[in-house]
C-alpha positions as a Markdown table, in Angstrom:
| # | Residue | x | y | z |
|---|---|---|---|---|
| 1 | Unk | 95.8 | 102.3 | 122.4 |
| 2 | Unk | 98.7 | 104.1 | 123.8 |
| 3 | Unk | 100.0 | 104.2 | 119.8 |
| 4 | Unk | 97.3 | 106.2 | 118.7 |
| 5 | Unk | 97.8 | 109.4 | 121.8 |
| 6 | Unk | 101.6 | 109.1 | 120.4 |
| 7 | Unk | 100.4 | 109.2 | 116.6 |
| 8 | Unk | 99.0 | 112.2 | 117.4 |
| 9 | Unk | 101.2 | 114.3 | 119.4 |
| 10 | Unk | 103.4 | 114.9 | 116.2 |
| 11 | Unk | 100.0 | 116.0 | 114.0 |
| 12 | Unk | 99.4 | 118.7 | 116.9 |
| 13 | Unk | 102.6 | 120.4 | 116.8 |
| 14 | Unk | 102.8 | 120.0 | 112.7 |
| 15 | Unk | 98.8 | 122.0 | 112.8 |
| 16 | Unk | 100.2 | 124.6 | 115.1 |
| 17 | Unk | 103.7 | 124.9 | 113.0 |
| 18 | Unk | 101.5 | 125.5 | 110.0 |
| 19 | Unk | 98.3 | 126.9 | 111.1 |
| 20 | Unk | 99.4 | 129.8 | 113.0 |
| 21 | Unk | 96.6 | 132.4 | 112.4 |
| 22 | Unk | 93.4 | 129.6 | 113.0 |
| 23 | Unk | 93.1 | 129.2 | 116.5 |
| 24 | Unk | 93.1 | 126.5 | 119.2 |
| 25 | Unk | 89.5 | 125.4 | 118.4 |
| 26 | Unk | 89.4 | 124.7 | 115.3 |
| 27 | Unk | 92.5 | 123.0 | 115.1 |
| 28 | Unk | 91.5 | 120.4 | 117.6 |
| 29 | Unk | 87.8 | 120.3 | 116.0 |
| 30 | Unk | 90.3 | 119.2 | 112.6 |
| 31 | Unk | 92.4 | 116.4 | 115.0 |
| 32 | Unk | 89.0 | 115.3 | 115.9 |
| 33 | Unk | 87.4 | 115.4 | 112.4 |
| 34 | Unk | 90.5 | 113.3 | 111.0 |
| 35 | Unk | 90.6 | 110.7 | 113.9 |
| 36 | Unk | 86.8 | 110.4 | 113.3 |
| 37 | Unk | 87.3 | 109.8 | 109.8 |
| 38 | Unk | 90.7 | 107.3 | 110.1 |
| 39 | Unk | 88.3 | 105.4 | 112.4 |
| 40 | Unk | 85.5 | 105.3 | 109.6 |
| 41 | Unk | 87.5 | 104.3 | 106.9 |
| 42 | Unk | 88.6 | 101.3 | 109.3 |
| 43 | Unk | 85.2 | 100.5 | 110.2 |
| 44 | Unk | 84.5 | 100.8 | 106.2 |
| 45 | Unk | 86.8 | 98.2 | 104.9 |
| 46 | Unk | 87.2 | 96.3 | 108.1 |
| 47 | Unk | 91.1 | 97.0 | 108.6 |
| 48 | Unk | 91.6 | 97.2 | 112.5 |
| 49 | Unk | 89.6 | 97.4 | 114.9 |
| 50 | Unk | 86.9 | 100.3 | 115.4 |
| 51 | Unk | 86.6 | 101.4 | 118.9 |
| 52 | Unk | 85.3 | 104.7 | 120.7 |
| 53 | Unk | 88.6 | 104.4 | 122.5 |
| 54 | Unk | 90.5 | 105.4 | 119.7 |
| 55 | Unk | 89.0 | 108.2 | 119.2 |
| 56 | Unk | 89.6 | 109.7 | 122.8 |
| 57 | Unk | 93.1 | 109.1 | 122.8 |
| 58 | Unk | 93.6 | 110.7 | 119.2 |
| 59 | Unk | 92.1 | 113.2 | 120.6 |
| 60 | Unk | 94.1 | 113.4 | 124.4 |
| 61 | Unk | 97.6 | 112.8 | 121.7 |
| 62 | Unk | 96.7 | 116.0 | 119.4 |
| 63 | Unk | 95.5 | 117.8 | 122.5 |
| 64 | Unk | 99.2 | 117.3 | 123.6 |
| 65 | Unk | 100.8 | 118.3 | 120.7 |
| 66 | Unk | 98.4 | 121.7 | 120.2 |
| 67 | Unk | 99.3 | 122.6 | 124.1 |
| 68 | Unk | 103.3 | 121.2 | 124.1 |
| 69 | Unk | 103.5 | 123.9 | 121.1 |
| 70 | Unk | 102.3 | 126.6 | 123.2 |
| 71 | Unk | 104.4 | 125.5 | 126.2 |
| 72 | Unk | 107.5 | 125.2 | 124.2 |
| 73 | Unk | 106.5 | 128.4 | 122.0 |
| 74 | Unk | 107.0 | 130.8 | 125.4 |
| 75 | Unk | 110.6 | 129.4 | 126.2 |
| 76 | Unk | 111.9 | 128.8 | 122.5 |
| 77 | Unk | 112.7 | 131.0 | 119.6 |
| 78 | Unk | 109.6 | 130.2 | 117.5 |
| 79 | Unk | 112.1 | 129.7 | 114.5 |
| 80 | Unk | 114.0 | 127.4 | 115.7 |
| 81 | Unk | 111.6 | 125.8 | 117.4 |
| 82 | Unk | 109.2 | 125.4 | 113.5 |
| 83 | Unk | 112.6 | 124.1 | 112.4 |
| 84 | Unk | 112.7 | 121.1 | 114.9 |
| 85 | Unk | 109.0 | 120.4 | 114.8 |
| 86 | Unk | 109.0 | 120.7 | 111.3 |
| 87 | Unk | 112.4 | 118.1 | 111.5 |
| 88 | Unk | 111.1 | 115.6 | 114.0 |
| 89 | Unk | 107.3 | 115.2 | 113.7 |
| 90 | Unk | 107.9 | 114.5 | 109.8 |
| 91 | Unk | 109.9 | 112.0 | 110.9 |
| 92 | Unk | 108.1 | 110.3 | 113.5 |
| 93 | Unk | 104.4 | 110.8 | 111.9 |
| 94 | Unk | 106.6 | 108.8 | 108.6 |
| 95 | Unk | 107.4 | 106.3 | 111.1 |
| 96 | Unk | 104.6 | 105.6 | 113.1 |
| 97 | Unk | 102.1 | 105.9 | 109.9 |
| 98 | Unk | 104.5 | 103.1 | 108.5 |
| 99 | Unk | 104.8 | 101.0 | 111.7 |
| 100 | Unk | 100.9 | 101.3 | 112.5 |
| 101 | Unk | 100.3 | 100.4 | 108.1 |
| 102 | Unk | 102.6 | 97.4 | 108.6 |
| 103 | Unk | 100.6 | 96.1 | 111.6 |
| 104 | Unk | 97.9 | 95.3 | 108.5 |
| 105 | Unk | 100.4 | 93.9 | 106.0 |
| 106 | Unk | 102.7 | 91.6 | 107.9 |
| 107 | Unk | 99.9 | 90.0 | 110.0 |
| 108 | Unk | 101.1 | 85.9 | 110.8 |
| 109 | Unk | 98.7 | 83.3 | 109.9 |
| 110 | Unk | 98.0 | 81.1 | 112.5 |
């Protein structure tokens, strides 16, 4: 549970890196439009388990990452700070796409 408000911190400040003319609004109504549909496609083919839970902290993770932007956007050069979003959310939203897609693969047998 906690994994999926983490996921989603990085996809927050990657919508407001990219998406700087749409404002806050629609850019959460999109976290919550994805995290609706991730939970859909689990429901769909069965992978995971499906739970309104999920949903809410997708939601409270984005949330995070849409206001951390705007925090960190009034003390940092907004440059600089693109460049180390940009650099460290690629890299974590890789690795925690990869850790949460392993979670299906490498499953033991009991």
């Amino acid at each position: 549970m906690i994994l999926n408000c983490i996921f989603f911190i990085p996809f927050g400040l990657l919508l407001n890196v990219n998406f700087k003319t749409i404002g806050f609004l629609p850019k959460f109504a999109f976290i919550l439009i994805f995290s609706l549909t991730a939970e859909l496609i689990q429901f769909i083919f069965a992978i995971g388990a499906t739970d309104i839970t999920d949903l809410i902290t997708n939601g409270v993770g984005g949330l995070l990452g849409l206001k951390l932007y705007d925090l960190s956007n009034k003390y940092i050069n907004t440059d600089k700070l693109d460049r180390v979003i940009i650099s460290i959310g690629t890299l974590l939203l890789i690795l925690f796409i990869s850790l949460h897609v392993s979670h299906f693969y490498f499953k033991q047998e009991n």
